[in-house]
C-alpha positions as CSV (number, residue, x, y, z in Angstrom):
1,X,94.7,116.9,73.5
2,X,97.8,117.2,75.5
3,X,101.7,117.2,74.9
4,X,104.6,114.7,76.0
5,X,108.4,115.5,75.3
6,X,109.8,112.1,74.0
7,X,113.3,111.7,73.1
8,X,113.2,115.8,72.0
9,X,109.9,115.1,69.9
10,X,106.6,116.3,71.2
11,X,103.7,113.9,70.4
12,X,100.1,115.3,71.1
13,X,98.1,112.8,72.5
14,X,94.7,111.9,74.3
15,X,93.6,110.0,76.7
16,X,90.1,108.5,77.6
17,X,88.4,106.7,80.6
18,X,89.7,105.4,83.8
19,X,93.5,106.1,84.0
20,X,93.4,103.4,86.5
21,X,91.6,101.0,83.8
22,X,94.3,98.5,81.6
23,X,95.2,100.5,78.7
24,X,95.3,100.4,75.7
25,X,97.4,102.2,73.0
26,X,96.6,102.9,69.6
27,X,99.2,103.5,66.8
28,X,97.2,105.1,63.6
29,X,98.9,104.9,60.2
30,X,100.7,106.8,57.5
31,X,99.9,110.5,57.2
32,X,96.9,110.0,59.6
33,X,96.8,111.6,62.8
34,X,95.6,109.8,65.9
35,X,91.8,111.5,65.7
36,X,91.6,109.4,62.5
37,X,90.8,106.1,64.8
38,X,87.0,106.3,65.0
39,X,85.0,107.7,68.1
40,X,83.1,104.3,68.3
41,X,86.1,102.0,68.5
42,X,87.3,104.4,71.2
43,X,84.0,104.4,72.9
44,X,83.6,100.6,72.6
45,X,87.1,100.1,73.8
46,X,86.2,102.5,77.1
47,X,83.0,100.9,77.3
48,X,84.6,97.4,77.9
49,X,86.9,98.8,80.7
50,X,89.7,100.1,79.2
51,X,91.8,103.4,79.2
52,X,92.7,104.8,75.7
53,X,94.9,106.6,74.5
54,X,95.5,107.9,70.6
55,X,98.5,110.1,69.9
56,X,99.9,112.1,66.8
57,X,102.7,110.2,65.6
58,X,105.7,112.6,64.7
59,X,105.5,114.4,61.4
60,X,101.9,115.0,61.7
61,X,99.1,116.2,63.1
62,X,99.9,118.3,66.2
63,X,103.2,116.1,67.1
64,X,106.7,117.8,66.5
65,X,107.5,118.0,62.6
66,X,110.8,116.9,61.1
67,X,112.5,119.8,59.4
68,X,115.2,120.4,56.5
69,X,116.5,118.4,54.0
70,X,115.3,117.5,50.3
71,X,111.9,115.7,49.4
72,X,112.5,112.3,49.5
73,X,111.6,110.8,45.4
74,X,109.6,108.5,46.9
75,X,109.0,105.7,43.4
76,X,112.8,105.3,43.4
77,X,112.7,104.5,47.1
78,X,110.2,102.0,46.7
79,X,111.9,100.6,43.5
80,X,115.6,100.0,46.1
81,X,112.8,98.5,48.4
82,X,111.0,96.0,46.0
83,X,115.1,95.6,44.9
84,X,116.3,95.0,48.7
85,X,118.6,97.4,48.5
86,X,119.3,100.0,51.6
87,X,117.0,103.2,51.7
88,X,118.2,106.1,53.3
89,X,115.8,108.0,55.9
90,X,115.6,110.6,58.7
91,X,113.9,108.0,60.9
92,X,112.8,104.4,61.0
93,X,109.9,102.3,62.6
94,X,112.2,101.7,65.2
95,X,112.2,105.5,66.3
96,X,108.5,105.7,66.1
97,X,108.5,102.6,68.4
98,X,110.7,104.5,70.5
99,X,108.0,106.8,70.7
100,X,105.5,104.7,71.5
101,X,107.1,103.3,74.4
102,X,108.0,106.4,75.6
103,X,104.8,108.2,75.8
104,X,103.9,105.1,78.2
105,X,106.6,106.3,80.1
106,X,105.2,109.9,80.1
107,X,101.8,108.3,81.2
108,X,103.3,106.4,84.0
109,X,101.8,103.2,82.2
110,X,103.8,100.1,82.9
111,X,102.3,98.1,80.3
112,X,99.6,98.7,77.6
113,X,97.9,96.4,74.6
114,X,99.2,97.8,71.3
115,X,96.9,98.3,68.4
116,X,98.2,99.6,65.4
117,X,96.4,99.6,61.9
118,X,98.7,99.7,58.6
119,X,102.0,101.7,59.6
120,X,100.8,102.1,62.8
121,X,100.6,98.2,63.0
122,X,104.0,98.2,61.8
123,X,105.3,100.3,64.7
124,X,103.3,98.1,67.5
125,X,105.1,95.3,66.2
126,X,108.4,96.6,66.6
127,X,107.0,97.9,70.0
128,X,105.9,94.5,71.0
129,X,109.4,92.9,70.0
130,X,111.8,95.8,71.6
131,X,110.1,96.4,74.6
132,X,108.6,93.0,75.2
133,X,108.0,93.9,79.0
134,X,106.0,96.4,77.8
135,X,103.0,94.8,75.7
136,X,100.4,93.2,77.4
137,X,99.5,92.3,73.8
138,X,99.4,93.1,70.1
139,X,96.9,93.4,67.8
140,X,98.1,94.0,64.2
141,X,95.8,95.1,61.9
142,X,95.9,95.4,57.7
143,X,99.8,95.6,58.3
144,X,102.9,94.1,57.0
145,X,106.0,92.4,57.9
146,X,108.0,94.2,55.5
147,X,109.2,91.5,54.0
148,X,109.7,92.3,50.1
149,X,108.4,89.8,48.3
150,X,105.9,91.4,45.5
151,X,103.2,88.9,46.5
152,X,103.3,90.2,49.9
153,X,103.7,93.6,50.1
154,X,102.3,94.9,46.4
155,X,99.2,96.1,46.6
156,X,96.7,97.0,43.3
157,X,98.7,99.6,41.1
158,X,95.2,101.6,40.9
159,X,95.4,101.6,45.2
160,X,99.1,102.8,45.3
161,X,98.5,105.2,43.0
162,X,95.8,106.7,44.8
163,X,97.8,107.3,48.1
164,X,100.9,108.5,46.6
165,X,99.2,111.1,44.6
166,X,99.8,114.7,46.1
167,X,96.3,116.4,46.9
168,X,95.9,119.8,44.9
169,X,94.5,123.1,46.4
170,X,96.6,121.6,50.2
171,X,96.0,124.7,51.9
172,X,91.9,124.2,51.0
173,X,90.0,122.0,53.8
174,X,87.2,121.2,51.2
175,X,89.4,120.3,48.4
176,X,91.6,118.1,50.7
177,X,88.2,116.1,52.0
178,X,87.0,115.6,48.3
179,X,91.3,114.1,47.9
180,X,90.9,111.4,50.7
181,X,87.4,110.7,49.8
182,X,88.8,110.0,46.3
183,X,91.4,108.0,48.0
184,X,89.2,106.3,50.2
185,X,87.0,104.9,47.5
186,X,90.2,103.6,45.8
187,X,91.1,101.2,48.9
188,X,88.3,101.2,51.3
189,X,86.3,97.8,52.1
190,X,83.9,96.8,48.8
191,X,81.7,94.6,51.2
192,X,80.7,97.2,53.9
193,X,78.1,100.1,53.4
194,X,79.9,103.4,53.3
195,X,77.9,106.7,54.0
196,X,79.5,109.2,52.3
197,X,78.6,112.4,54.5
198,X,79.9,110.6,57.6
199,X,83.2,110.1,55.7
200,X,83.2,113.9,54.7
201,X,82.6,114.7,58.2
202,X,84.9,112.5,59.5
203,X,87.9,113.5,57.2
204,X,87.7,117.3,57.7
205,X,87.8,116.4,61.7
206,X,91.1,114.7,60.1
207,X,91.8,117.7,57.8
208,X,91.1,120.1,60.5
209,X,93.8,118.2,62.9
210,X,96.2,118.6,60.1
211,X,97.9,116.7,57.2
212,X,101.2,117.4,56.3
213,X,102.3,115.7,52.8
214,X,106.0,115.6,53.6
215,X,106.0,114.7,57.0
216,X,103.5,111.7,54.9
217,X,106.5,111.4,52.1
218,X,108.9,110.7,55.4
219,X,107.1,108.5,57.1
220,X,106.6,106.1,53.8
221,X,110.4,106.1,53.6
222,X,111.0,105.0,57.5
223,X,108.9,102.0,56.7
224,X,111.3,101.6,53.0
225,X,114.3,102.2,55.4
226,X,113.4,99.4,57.9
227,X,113.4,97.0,55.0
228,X,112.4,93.4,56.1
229,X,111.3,92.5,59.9
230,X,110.6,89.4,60.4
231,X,113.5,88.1,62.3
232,X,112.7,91.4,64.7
233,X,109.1,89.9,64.7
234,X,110.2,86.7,65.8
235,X,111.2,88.4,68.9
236,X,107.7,88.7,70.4
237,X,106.4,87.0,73.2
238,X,103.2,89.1,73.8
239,X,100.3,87.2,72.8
240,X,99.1,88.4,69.3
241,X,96.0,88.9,67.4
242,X,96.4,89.6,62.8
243,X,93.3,90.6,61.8
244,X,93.5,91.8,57.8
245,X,91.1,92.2,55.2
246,X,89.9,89.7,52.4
247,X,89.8,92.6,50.3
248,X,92.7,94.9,51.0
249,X,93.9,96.7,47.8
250,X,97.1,98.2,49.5
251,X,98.4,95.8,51.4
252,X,97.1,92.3,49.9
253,X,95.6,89.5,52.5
254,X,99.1,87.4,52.2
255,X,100.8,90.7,53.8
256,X,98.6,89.4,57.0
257,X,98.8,86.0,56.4
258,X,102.6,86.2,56.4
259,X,102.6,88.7,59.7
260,X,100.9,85.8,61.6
261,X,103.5,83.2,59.7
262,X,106.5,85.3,61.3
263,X,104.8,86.1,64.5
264,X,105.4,83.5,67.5
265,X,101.4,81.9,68.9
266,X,100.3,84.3,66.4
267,X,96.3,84.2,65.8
268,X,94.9,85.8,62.0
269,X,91.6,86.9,61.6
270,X,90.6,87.8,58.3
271,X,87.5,89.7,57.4
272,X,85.9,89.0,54.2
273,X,85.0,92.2,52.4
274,X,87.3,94.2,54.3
275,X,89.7,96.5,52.5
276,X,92.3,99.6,53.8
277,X,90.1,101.5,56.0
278,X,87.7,101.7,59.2
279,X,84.0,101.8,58.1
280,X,81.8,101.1,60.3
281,X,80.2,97.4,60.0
282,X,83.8,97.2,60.7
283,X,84.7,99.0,63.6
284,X,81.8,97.0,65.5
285,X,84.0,93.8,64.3
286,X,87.2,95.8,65.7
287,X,86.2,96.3,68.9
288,X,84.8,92.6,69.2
289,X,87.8,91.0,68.3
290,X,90.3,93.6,70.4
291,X,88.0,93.4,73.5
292,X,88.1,89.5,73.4
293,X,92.1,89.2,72.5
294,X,93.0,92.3,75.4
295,X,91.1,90.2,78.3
296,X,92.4,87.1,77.1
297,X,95.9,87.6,77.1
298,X,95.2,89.8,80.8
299,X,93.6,85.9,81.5
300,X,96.6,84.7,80.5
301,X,99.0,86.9,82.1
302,X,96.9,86.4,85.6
303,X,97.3,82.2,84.8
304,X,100.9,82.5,84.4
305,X,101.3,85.0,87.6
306,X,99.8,82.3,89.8
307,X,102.5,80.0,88.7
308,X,105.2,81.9,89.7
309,X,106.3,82.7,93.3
310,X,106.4,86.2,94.8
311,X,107.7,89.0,94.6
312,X,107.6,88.1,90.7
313,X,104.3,87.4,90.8
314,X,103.1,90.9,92.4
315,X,105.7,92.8,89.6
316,X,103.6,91.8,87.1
317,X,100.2,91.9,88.7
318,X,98.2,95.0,86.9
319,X,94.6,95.5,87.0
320,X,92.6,93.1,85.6
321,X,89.3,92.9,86.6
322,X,87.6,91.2,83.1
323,X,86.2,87.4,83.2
324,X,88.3,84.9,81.7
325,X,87.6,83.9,77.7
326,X,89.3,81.1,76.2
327,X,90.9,81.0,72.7
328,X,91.3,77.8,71.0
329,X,94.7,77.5,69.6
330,X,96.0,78.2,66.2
331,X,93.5,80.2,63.8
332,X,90.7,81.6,64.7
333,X,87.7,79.5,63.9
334,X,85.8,83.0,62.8
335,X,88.0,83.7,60.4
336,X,86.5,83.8,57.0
């Protein structure tokens, strides 16, 4: 992977296919680092036509680490949170977004579709609604608006439990696979196969790329600090695609539903049996639904560029070079 200097903060990225190809950005969640989106939604992606690119968010993986200060006690941050009082951080979403949008910059990329999943989802929304010349579209995925409501953002106590638990033996690679495993089978997705020595092998790529528990703990409290978004998420204009799991035991389906609610032309797909990770009967649904939302809203965007007169017109113009699909408005008539 390579390095770009953002802001002072070095994210480690890479990028795959056609740098000439629309891209597309993905944002990975918390404590993950960007290897943890699967090869095959990468592959698909590429395979479709577009340029990819995963990145380290800060505070882990091979991206620049924040340093100093006390650990953060992260149950009475979530208690202000759930109380809607202010929580103090070293960074919000908005920062990360920052990021985001300017490793485009670093790539030369005028605009990209966002995909984020969980935080990462988080942070492409705030992407899409800061830099709305930026996002070509948005695809949020098992995420949240942050609004507080325990309905909304409480997930099962068992789930929670299991991803703020510390791993023991951290320094061990096998003992930190057997942790996530453990945690995996807490809020992975009951109604999709899961092979358990692909998971092994998948999380010590993960392990191997490196996890950093406090840069985790920090990252939990930048989405406590943002507090509730949805007047920043009714902002966007790029067209947007929910998708969330029936089954999510972290963040519960009305997380999604009311990410869609709060999102302007908004479109929710929910999977039934899907819980809080990537397995892969559902990466295959993933890539479907991505692949079919990017070259719509490219559709869209070509549409609306024939409407408006040059120069404007050619500003906008970026390479599209996908058939037209159409969506029917409102929900999505898959959803389950």
């Amino acid at each position: 992977m390579t390095r770009a200097t953002v802001r002072g903060i070095e994210l480690d990225y890479e990028s795959i296919g056609d740098v000439g190809a629309p891209a597309i950005l993905l944002i990975m969640g918390l404590g993950m680092p960007g290897i943890a989106w699967p090869d095959p939604i990468v592959d698909g992606l590429v395979a479709a036509g577009f340029r990819v690119i995963r990145f380290d968010n800060r505070d882990c993986g091979h991206s620049s680490k924040v340093a100093g200060g006390r650990p953060p006690n992260l149950r009475m941050a979530i208690l202000r949170a759930l109380l809607r009082r202010t929580v103090t951080a070293p960074y919000t979403l908005d920062d990360m977004a920052v990021d985001a949008a300017g490793l485009l910059d670093a790539l030369g990329i005028g605009r990209a579709h966002v995909v984020g999943v969980s935080m990462g989802g988080m942070i492409a929304q705030n992407v899409a609604a800061l830099y709305p010349q930026r996002v070509a579209s948005l695809t949020s995925i098992m995420s949240s608006t942050g609004n507080p409501s325990v309905r909304v953002s409480m997930g099962k106590p068992r789930a929670l439990r299991a991803i703020l638990a510390r791993p023991a033996g951290a320094s061990d690679v096998e003992s930190l696979v057997e942790h996530y495993a453990r945690v995996f089978g807490v809020i992975g997705s009951p109604g999709f196969a899961v092979d358990g020595e692909l998971l092994r092998h998948n999380l010590r790529r993960i392990v191997s790329r490196g996890v950093y528990p406090a840069g985790t703990a920090r990252q939990l409290l930048a989405i406590l600090a943002s507090g509730d978004r949805r007047p920043l998420l009714a902002r966007i204009v790029a067209p947007t695609l929910v998708i969330h799991g029936s089954d999510d035991p972290v963040l519960p389906v009305a997380a999604g539903r009311d990410t869609a609610l709060h999102t302007p032309g908004a479109r929710l797909a929910i999977i039934s049996g899907m819980g809080h990770d990537l397995p892969p009967g559902v990466q295959r649904l993933l890539v479907e639904r991505i692949v079919e939302h990017c070259r719509g809203a490219q559709c869209a965007a070509v549409v609306h560029d024939a409407a408006v007169p040059l120069p404007y017109a050619s500003a906008r113009a970026e390479s599209r070079n996908h058939a037209c699909l159409t969506f029917p408005h409102g929900l999505d008539p898959k959803q389950k």
